[in-house]
Chimera marker file (.cmm) of the C-alpha trace (Angstrom):
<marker_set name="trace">
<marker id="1" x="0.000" y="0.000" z="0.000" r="1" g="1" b="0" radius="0.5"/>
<marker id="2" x="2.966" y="2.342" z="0.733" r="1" g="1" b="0" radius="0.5"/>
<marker id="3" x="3.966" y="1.700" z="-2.879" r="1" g="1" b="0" radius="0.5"/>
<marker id="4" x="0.762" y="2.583" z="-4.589" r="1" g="1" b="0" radius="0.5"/>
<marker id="5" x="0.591" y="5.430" z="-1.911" r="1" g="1" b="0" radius="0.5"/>
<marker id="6" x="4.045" y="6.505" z="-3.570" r="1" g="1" b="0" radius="0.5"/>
<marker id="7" x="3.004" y="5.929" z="-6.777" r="1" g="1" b="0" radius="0.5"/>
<marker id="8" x="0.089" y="7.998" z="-6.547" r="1" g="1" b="0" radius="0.5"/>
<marker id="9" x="1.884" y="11.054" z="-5.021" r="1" g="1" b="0" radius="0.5"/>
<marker id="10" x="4.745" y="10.704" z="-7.104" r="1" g="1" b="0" radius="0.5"/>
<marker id="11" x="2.407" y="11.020" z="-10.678" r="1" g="1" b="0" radius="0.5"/>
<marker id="12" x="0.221" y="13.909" z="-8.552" r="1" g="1" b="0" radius="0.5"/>
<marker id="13" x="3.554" y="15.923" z="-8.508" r="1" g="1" b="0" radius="0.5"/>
<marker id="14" x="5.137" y="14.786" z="-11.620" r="1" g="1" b="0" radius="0.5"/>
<marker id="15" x="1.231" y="16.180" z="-13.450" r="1" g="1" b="0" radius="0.5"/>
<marker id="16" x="1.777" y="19.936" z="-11.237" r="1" g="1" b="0" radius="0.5"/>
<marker id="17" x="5.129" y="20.299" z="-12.465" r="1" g="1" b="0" radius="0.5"/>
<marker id="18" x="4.136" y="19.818" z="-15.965" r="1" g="1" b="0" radius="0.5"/>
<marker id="19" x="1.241" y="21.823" z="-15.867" r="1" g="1" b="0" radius="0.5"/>
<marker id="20" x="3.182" y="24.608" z="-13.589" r="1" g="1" b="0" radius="0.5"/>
<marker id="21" x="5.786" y="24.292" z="-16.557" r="1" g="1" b="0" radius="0.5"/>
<marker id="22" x="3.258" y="24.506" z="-19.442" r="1" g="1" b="0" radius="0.5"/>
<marker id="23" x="1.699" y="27.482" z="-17.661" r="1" g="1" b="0" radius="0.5"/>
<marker id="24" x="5.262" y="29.363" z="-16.821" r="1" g="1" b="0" radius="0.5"/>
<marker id="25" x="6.471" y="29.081" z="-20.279" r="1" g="1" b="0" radius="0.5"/>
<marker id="26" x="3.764" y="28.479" z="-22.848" r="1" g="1" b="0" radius="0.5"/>
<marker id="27" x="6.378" y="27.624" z="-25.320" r="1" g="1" b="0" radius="0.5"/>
<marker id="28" x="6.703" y="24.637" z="-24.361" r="1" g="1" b="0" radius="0.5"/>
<marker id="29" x="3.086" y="24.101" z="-25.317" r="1" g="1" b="0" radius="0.5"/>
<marker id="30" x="3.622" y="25.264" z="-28.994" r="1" g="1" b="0" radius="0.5"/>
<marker id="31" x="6.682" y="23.378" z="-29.548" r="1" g="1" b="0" radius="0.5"/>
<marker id="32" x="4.697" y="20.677" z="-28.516" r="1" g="1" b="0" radius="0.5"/>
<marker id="33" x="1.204" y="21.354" z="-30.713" r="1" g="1" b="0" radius="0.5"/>
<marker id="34" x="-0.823" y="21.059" z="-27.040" r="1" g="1" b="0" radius="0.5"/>
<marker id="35" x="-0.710" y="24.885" z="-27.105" r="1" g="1" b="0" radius="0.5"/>
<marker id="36" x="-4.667" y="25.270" z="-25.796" r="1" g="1" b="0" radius="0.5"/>
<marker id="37" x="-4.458" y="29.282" z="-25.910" r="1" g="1" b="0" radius="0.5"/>
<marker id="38" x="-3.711" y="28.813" z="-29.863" r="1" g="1" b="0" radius="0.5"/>
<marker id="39" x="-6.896" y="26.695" z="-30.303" r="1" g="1" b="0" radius="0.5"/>
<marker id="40" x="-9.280" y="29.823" z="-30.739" r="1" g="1" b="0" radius="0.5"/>
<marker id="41" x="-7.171" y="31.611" z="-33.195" r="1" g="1" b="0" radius="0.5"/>
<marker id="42" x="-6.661" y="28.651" z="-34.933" r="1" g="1" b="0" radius="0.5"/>
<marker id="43" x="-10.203" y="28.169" z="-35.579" r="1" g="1" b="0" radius="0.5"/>
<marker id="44" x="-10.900" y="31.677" z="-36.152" r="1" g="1" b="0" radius="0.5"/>
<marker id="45" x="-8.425" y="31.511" z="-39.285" r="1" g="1" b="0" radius="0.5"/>
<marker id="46" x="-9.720" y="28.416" z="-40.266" r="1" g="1" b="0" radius="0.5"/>
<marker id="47" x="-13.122" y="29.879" z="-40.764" r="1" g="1" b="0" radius="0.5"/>
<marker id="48" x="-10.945" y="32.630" z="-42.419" r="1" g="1" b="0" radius="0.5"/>
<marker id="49" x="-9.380" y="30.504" z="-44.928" r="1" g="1" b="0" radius="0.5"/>
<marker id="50" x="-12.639" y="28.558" z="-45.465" r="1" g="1" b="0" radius="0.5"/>
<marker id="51" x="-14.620" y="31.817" z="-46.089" r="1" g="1" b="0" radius="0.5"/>
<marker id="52" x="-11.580" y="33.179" z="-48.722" r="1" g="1" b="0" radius="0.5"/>
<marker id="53" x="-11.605" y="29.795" z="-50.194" r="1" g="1" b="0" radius="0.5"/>
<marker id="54" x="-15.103" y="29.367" z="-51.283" r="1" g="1" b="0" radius="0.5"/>
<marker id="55" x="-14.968" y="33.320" z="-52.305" r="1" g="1" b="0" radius="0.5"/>
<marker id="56" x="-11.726" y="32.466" z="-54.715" r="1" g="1" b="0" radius="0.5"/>
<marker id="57" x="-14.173" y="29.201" z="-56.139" r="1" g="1" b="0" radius="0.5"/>
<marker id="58" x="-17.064" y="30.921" z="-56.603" r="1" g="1" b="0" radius="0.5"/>
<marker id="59" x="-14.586" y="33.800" z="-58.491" r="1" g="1" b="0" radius="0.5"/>
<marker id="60" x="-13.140" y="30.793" z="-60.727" r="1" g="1" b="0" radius="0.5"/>
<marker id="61" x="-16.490" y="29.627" z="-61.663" r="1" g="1" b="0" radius="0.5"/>
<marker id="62" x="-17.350" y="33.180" z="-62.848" r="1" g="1" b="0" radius="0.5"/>
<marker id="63" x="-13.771" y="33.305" z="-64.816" r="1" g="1" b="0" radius="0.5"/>
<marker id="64" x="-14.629" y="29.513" z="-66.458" r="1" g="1" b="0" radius="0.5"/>
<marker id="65" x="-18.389" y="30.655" z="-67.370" r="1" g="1" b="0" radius="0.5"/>
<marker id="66" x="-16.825" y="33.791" z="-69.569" r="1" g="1" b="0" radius="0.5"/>
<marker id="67" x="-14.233" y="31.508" z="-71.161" r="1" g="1" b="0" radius="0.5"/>
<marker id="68" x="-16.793" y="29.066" z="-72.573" r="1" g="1" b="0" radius="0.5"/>
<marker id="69" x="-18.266" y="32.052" z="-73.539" r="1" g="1" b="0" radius="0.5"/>
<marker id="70" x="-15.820" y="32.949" z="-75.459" r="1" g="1" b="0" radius="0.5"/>
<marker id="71" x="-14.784" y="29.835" z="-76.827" r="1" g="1" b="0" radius="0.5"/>
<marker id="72" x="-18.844" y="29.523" z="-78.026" r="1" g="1" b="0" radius="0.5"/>
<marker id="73" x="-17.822" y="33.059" z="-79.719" r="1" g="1" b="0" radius="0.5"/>
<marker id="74" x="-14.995" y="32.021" z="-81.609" r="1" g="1" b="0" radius="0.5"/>
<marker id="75" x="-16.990" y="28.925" z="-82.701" r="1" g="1" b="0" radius="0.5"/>
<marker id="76" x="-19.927" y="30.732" z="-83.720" r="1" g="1" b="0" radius="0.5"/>
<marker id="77" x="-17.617" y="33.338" z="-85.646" r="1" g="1" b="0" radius="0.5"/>
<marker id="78" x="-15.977" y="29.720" z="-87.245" r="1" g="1" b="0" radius="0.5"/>
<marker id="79" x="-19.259" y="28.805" z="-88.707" r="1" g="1" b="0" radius="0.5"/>
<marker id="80" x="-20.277" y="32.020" z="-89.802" r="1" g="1" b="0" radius="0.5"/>
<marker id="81" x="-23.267" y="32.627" z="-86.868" r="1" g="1" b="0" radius="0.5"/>
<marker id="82" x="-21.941" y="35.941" z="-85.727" r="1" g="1" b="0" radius="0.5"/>
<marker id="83" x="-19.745" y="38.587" z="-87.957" r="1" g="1" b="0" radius="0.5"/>
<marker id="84" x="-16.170" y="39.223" z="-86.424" r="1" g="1" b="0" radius="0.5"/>
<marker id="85" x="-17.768" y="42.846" z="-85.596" r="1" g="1" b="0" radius="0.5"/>
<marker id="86" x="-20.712" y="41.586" z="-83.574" r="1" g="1" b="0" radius="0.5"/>
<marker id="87" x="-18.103" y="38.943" z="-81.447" r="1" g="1" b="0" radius="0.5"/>
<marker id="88" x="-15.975" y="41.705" z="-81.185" r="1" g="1" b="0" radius="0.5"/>
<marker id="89" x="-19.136" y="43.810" z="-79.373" r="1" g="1" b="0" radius="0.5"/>
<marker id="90" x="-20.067" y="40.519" z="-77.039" r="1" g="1" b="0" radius="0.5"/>
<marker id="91" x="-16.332" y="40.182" z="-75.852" r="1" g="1" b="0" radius="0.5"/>
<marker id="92" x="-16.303" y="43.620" z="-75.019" r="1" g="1" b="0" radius="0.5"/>
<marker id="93" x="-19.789" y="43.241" z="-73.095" r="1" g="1" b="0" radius="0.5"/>
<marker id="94" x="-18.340" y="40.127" z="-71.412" r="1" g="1" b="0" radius="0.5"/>
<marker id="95" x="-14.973" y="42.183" z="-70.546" r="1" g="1" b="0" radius="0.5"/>
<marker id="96" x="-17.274" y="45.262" z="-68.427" r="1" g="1" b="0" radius="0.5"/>
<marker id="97" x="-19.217" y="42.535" z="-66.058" r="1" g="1" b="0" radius="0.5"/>
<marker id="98" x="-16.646" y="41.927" z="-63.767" r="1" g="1" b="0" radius="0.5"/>
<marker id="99" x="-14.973" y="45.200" z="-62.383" r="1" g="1" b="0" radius="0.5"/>
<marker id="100" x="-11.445" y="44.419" z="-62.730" r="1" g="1" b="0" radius="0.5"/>
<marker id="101" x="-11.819" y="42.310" z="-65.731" r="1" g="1" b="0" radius="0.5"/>
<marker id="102" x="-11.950" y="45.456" z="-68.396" r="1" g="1" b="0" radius="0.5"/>
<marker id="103" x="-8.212" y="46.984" z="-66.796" r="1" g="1" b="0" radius="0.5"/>
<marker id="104" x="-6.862" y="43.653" z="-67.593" r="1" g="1" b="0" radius="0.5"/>
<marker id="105" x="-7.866" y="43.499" z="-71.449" r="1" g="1" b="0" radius="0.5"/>
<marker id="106" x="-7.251" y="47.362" z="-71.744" r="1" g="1" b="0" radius="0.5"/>
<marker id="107" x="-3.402" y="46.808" z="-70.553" r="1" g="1" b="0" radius="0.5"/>
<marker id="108" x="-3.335" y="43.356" z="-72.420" r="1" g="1" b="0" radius="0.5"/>
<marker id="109" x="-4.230" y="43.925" z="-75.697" r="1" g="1" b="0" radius="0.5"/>
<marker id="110" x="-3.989" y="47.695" z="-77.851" r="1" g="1" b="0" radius="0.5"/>
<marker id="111" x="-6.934" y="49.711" z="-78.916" r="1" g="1" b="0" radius="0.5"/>
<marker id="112" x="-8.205" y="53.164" z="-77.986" r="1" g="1" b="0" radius="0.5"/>
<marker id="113" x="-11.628" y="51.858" z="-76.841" r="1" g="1" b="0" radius="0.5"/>
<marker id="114" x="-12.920" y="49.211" z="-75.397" r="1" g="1" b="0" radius="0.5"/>
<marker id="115" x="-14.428" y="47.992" z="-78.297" r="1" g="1" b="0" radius="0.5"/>
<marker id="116" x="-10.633" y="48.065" z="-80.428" r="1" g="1" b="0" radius="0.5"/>
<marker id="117" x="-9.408" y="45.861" z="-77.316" r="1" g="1" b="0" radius="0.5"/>
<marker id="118" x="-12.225" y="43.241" z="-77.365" r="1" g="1" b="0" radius="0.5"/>
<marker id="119" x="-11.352" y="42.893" z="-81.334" r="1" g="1" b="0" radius="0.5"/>
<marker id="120" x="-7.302" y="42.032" z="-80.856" r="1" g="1" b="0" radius="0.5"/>
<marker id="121" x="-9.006" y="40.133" z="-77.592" r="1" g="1" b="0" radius="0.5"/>
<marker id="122" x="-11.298" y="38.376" z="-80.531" r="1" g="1" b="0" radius="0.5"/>
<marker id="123" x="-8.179" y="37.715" z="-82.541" r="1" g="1" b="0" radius="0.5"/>
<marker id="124" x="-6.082" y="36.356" z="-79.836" r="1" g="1" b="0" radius="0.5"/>
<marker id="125" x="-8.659" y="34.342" z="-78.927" r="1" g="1" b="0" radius="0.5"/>
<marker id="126" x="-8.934" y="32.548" z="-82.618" r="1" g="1" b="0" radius="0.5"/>
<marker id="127" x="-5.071" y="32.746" z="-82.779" r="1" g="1" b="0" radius="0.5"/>
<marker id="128" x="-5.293" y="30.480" z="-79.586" r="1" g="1" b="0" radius="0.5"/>
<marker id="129" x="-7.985" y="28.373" z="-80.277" r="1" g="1" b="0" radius="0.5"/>
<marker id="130" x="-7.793" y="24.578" z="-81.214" r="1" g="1" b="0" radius="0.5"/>
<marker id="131" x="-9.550" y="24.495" z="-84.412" r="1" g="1" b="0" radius="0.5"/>
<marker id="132" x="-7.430" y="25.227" z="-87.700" r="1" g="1" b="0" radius="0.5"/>
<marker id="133" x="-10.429" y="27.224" z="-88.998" r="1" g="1" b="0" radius="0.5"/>
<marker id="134" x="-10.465" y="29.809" z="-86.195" r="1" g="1" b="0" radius="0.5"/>
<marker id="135" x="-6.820" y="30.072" z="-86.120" r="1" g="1" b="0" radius="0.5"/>
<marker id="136" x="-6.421" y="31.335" z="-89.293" r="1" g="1" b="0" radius="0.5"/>
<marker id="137" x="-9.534" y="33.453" z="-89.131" r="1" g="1" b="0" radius="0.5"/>
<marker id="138" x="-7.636" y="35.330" z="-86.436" r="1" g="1" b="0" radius="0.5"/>
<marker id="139" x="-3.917" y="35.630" z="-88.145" r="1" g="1" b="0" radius="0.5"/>
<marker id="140" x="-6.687" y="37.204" z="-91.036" r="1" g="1" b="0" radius="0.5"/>
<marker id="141" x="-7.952" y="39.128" z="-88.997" r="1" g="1" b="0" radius="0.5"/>
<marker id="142" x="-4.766" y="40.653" z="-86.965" r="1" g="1" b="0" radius="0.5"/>
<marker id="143" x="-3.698" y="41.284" z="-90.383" r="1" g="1" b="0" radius="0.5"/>
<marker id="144" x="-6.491" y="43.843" z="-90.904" r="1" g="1" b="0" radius="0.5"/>
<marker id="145" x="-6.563" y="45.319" z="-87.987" r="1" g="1" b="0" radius="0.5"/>
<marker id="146" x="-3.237" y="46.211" z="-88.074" r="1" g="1" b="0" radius="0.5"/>
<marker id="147" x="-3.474" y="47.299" z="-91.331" r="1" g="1" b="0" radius="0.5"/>
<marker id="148" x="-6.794" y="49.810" z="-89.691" r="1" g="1" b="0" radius="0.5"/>
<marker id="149" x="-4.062" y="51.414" z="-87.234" r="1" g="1" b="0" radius="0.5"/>
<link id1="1" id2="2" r="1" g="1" b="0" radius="0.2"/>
<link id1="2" id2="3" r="1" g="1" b="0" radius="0.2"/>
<link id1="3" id2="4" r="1" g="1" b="0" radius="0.2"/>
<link id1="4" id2="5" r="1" g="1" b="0" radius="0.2"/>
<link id1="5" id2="6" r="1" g="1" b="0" radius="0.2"/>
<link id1="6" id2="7" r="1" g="1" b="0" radius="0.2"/>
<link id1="7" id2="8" r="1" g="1" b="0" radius="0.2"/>
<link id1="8" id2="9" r="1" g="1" b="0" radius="0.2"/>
<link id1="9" id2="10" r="1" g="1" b="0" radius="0.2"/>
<link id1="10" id2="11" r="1" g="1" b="0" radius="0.2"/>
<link id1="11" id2="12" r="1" g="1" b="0" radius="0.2"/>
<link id1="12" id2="13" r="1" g="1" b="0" radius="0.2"/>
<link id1="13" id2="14" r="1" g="1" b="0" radius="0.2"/>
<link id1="14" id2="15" r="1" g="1" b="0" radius="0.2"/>
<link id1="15" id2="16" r="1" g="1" b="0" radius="0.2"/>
<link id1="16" id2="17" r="1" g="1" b="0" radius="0.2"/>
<link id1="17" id2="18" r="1" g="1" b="0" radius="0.2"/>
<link id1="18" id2="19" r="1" g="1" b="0" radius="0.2"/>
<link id1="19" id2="20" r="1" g="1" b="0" radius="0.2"/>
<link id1="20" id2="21" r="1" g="1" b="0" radius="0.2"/>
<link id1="21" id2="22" r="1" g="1" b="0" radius="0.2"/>
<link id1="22" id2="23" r="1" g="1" b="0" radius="0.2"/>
<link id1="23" id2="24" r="1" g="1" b="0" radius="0.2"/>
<link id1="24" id2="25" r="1" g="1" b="0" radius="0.2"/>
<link id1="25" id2="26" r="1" g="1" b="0" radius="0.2"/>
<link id1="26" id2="27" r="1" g="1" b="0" radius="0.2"/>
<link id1="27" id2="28" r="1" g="1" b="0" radius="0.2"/>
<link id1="28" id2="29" r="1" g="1" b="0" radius="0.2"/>
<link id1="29" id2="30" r="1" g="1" b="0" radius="0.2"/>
<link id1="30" id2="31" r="1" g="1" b="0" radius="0.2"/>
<link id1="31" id2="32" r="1" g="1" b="0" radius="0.2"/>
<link id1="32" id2="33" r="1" g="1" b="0" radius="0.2"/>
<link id1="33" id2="34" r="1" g="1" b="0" radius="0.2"/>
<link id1="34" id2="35" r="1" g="1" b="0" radius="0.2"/>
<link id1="35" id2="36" r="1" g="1" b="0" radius="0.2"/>
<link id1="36" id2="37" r="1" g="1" b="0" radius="0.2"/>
<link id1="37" id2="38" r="1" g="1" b="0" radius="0.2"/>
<link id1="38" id2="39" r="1" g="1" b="0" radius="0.2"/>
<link id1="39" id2="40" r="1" g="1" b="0" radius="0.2"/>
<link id1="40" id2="41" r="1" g="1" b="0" radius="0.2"/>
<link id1="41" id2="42" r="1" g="1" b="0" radius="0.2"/>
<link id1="42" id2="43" r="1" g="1" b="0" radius="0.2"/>
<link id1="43" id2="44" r="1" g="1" b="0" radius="0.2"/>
<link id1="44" id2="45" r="1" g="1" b="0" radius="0.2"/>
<link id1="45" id2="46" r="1" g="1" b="0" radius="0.2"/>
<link id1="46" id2="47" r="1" g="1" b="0" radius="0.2"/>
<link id1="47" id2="48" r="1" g="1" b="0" radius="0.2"/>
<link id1="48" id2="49" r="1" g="1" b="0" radius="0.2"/>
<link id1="49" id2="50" r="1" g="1" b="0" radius="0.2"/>
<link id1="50" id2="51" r="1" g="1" b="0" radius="0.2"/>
<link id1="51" id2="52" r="1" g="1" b="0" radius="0.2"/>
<link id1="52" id2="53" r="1" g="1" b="0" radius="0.2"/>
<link id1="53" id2="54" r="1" g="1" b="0" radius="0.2"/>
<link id1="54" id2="55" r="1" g="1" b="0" radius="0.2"/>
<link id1="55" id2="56" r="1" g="1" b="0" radius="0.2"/>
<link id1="56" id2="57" r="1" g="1" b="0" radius="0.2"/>
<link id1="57" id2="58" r="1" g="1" b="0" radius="0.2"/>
<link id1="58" id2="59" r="1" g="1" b="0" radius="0.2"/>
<link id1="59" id2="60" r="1" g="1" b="0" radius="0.2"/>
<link id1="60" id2="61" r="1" g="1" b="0" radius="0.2"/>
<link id1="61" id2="62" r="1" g="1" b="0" radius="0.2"/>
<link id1="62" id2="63" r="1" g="1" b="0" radius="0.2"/>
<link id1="63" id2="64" r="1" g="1" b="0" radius="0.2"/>
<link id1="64" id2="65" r="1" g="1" b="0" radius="0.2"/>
<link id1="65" id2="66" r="1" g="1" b="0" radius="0.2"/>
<link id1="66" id2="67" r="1" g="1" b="0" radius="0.2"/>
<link id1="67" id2="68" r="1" g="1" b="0" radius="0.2"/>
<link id1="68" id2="69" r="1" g="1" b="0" radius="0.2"/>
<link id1="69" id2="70" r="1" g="1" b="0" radius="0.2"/>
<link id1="70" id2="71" r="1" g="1" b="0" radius="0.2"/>
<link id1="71" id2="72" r="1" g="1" b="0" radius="0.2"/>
<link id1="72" id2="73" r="1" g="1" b="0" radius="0.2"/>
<link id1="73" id2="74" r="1" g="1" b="0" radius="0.2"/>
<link id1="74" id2="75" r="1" g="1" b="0" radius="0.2"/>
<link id1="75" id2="76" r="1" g="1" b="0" radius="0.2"/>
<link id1="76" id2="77" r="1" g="1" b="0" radius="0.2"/>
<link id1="77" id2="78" r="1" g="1" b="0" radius="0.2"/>
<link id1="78" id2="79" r="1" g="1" b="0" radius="0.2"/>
<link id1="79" id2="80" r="1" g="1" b="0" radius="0.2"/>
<link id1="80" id2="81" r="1" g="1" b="0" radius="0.2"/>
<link id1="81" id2="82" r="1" g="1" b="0" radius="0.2"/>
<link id1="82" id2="83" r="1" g="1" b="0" radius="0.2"/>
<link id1="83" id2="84" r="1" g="1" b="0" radius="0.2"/>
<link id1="84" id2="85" r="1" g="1" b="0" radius="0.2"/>
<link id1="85" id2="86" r="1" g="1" b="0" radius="0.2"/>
<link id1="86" id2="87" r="1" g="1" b="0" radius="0.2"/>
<link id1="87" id2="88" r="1" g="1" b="0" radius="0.2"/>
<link id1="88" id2="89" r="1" g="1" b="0" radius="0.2"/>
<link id1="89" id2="90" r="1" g="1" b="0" radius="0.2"/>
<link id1="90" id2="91" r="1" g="1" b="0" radius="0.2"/>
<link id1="91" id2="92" r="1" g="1" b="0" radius="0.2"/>
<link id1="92" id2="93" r="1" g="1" b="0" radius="0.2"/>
<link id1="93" id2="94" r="1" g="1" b="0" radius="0.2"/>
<link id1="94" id2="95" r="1" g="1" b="0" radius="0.2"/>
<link id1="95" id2="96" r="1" g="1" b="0" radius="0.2"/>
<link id1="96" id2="97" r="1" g="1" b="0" radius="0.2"/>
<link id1="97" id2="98" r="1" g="1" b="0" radius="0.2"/>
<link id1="98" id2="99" r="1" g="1" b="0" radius="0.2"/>
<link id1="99" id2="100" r="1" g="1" b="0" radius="0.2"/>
<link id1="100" id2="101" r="1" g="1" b="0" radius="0.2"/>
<link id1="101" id2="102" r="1" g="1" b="0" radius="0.2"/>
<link id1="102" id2="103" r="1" g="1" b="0" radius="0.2"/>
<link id1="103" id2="104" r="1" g="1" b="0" radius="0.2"/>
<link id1="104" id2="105" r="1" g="1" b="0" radius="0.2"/>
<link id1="105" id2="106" r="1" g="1" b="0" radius="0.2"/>
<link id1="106" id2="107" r="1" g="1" b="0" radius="0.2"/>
<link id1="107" id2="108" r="1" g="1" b="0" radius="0.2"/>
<link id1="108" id2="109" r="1" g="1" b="0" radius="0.2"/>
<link id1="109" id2="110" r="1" g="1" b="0" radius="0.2"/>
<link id1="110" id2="111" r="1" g="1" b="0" radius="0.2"/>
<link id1="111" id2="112" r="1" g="1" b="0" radius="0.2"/>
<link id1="112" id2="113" r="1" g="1" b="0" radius="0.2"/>
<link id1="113" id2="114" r="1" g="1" b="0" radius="0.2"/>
<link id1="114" id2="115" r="1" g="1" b="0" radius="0.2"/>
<link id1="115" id2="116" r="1" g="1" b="0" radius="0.2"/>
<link id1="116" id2="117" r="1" g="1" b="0" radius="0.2"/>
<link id1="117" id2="118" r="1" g="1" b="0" radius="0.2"/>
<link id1="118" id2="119" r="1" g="1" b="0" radius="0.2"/>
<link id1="119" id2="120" r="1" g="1" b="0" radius="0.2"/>
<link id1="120" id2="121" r="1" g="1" b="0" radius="0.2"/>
<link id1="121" id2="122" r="1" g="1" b="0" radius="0.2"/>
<link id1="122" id2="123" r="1" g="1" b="0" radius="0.2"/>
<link id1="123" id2="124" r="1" g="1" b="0" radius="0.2"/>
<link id1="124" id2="125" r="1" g="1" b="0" radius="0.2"/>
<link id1="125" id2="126" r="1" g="1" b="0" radius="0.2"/>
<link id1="126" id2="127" r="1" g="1" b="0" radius="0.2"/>
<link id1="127" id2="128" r="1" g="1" b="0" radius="0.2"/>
<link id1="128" id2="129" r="1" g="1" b="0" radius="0.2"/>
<link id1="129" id2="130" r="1" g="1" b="0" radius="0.2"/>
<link id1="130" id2="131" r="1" g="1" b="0" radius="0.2"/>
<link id1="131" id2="132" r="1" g="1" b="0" radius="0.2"/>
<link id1="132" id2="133" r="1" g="1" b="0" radius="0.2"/>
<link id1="133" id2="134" r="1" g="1" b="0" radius="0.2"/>
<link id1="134" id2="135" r="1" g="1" b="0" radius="0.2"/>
<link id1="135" id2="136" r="1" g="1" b="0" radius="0.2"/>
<link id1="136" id2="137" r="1" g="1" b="0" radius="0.2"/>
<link id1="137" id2="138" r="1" g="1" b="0" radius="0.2"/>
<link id1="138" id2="139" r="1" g="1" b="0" radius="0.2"/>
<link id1="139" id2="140" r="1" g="1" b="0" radius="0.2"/>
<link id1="140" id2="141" r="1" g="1" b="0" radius="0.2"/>
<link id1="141" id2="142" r="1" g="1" b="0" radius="0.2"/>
<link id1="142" id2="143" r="1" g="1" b="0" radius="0.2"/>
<link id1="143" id2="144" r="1" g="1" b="0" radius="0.2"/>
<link id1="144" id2="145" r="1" g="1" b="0" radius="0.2"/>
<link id1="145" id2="146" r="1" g="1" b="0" radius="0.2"/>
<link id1="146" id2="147" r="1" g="1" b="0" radius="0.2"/>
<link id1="147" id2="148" r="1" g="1" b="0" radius="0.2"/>
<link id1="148" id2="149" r="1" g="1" b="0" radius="0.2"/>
</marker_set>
């Protein structure tokens, strides 16, 4: 009984002095990951990071919706649906929905209006495209609008 009795006082003190220790110097705690002060902030920038990472996906949705957009465009221009003029006019709608999205083209691609930027967009866009029809629809069509400056 003296044994358990020693035993029992011995892992009473050996506890206080760890939690005396964890309490005098919280590093010790951190080093260790059993830092309970941290657990609040933790969770606060977890909530953080989950709020800013659903904002970024819903932001990346909104950039893939304009670039099928686009690419529908393009493929309409291929197959003779729209003119190059009235693609030109829906690229330059598309480019004034999202705020930030029309200083981006305007410093991208030359033109003094909006509209002159969403045609070299147009062209670009062909250029870049997978089909052999647009591509050369948009080297034809680079040509002439460098040939209009």
């Amino acid at each position: 009984m003296k044994i358990a009795m020693r035993t029992l006082a011995l892992g009473t003190f050996l506890f206080v002095l760890a939690v005396t220790g964890v309490l005098a110097c919280p590093a010790i705690a951190e080093d260790d990951g059993t830092d309970v002060w941290a657990l609040v902030e933790f969770r606060t920038r977890m909530a953080q990071s989950e709020a800013q990472s659903r904002t970024i996906d819903r932001e990346n949705e909104c950039v893939r919706r304009r670039i099928a957009i686009k690419h529908e465009i393009v493929h309409d221009v291929v197959i003779g649906r729209l003119t190059f003029e009235e693609a030109a006019l829906k690229f330059a709608e598309l480019n004034r929905v999202p705020p930030g999205s029309i200083d981006h083209v305007r410093k991208r691609f030359r033109g003094n209006t909006d509209e002159e930027c969403a045609r070299w967009q147009l062209a670009a866009h062909m250029r870049g495209s997978v089909d052999p029809a647009a591509q050369a629809m948009g080297e034809v069509w680079e040509c002439i609008l460098t040939g209009r400056e």
